[in-house]
C-alpha positions in Angstrom: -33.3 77.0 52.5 -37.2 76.8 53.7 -37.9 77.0 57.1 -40.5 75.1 58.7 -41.3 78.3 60.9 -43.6 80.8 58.6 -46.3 83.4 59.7 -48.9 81.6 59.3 -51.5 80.7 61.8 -50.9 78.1 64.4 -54.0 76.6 63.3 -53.9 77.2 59.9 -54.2 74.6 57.3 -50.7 74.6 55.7 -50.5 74.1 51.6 -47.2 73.8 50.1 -47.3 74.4 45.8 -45.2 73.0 43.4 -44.4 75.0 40.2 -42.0 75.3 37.0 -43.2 78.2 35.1 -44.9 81.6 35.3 -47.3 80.7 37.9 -50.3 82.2 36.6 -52.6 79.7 39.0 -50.2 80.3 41.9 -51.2 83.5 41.5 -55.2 83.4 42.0 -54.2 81.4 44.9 -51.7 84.0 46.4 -54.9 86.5 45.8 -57.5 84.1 47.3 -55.3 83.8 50.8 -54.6 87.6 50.7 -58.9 88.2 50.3 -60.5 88.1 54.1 -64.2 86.1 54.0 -66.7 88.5 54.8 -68.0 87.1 57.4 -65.1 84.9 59.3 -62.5 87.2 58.6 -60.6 84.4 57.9 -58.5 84.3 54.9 -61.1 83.2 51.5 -58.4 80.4 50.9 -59.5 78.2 54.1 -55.5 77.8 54.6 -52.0 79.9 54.3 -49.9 78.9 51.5 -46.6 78.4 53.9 -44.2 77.3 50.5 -43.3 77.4 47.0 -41.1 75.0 45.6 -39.8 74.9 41.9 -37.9 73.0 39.6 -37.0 76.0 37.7 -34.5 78.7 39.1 -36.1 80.9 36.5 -39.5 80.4 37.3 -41.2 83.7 37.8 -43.7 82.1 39.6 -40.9 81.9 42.4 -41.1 86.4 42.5 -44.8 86.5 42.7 -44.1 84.0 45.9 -41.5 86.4 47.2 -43.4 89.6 46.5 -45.9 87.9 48.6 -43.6 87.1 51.4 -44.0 83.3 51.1 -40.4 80.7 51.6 -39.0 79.7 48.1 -36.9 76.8 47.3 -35.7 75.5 44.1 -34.8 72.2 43.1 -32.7 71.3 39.8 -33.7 67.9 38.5 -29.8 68.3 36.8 -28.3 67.5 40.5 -30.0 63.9 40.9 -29.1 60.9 39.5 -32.9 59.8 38.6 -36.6 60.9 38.8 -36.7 58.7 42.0 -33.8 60.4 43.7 -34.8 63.6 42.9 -38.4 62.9 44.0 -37.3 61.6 47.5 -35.6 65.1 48.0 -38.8 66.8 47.3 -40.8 64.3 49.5 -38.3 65.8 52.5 -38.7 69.3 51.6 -41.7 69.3 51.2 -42.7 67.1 54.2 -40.4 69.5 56.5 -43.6 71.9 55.7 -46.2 69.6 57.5 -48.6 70.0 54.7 -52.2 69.0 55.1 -52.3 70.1 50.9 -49.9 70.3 48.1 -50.8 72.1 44.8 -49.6 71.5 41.6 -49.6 74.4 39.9 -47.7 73.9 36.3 -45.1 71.7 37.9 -44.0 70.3 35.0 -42.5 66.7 36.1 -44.5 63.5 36.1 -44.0 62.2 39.7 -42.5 59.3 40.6 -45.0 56.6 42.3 -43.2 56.6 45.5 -43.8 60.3 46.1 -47.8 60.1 44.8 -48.1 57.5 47.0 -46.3 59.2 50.2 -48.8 61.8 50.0 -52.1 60.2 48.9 -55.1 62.0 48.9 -53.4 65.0 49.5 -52.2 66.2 46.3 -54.1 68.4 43.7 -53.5 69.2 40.2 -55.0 71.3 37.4 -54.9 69.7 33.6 -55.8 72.0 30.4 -58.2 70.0 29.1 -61.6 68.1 29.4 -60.1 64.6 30.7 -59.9 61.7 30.3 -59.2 63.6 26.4 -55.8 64.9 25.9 -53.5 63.6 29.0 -50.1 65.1 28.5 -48.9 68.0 26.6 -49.8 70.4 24.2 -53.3 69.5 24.9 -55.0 72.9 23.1 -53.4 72.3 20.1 -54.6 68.4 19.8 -58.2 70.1 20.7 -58.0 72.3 17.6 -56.5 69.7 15.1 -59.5 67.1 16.4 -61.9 70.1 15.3 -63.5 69.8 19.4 -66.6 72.5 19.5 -65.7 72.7 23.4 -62.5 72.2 25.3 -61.9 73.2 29.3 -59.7 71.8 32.6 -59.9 69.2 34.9 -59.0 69.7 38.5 -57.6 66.1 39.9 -56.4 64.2 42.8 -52.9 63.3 41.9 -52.1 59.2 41.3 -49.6 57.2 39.6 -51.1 57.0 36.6 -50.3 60.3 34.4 -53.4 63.5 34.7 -55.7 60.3 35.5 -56.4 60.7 38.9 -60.2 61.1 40.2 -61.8 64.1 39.2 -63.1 67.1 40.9 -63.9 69.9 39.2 -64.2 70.3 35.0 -65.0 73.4 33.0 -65.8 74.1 29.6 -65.0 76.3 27.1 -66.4 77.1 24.1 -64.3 76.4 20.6 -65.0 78.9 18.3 -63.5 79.9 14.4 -60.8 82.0 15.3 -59.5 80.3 17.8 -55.5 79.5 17.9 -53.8 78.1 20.5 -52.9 81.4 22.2 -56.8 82.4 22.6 -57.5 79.3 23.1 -55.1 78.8 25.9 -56.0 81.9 27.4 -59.9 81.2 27.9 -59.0 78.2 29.6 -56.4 80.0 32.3 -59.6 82.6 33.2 -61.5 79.6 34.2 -58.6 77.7 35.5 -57.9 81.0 37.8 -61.7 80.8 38.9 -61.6 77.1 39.8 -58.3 76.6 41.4 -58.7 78.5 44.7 -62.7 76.9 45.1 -61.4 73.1 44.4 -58.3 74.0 47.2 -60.9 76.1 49.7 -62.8 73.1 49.6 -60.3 70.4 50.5 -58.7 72.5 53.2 -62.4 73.5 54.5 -62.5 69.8 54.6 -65.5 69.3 52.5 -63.3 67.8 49.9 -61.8 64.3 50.4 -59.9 60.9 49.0 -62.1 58.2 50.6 -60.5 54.6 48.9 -59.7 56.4 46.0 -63.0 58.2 45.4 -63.6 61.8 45.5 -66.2 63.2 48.2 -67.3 66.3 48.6 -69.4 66.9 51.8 -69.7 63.4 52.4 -71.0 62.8 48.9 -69.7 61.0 46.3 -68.6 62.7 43.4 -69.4 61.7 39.8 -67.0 60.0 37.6 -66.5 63.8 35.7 -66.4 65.7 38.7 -68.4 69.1 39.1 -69.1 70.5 36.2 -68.4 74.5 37.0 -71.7 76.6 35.5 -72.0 79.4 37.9 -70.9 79.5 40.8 -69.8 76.1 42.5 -68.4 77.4 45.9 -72.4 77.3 47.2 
């Protein structure tokens, strides 16, 4: 089981990730909290990542959390009746954590409304593609088939309705010939790694907040496709 107690800071901003798979994003966050800011010596994160939760018993994303020293727990979807039941379980786990953030990062289950709604305006996810094109799976496949000269990510607040939750942060990629789903794939997760830790440094800076369902970022509102990432968008 997780214990509440961890190392981190008494005053640091706790983040609690969800994941199902390889972890690849949880990753560039583990690295983010482990890099010191230059000038704060504060972690570059803005927060200590206090708990990783999974669906997946196999997920390696769980070792890179333990090689890291961070509290694992895993939750089988097969042991509850429902979505709902299984999603009130999480809601206690993960509110034993006292979370000011959670990160979805691959956490492959659609969340039931209850839980997105127990933790509104604090939950962040990451989608592999340019929304509102291509909610849902297998999204850089559909980009290749539809013959799309760019494709990206979209880094979300979580709602109820399905990767269409405000958005934050988008960045593009460019489609080129050659391109199969593996390449494809794998110039979007070098951006994805990029963006992650600056959309969650943000929030847990405070610069980033859900204001009546509208994105702000310091104290500005946020158009309708987020920030478009060019250079360097942690300035």
């Amino acid at each position: 089981m997780i214990s509440p107690e961890t190392d981190a800071a008494p005053d640091a901003r706790r983040v609690v990730v969800l994941i199902s798979g390889n972890g690849s994003n949880l990753q560039a966050l583990i690295d983010t909290a482990q890099t010191k800011d230059g000038l704060s010596g504060a972690n570059s994160l803005g927060g200590e990542i206090v708990a990783v939760i999974s669906d997946k018993a196999e997920a390696f994303g769980l070792e890179r959390a333990r090689q890291a020293n961070i509290p694992t727990l895993t939750l089988s979807a097969k042991d509850f009746p429902s979505r709902e039941t299984y999603d009130l379980q999480l809601a206690r786990l993960v509110e034993e954590q006292q979370p000011d953030l959670i990160v979805l990062a691959g956490f492959m289950r659609i969340l039931s409304p209850a839980f997105v709604i127990k933790f509104h305006g604090k939950l962040l996810n990451i989608h592999p593609s340019l929304l509102p094109k291509y909610k849902g799976l297998h999204t850089h496949r559909r980009a290749l088939q539809a013959g799309d000269e760019e494709h990206g990510l979209s880094i979300h607040f979580v709602t109820e309705e399905l990767d269409g939750g405000p958005l934050i942060l988008q960045s593009k990629v460019t489609v080129t010939l050659d391109d199969d789903e593996a390449s494809l794939a794998s110039k979007v997760q070098v951006q994805e790694h990029i963006l992650y830790p600056i959309a969650v440094r943000w929030f847990l800076q405070g610069r980033l907040q859900l204001i009546s369902n509208y994105p702000t970022l310091d104290g500005k509102p946020l158009p309708i496709q987020g920030v478009l990432y060019q250079e360097n968008p942690s300035n």
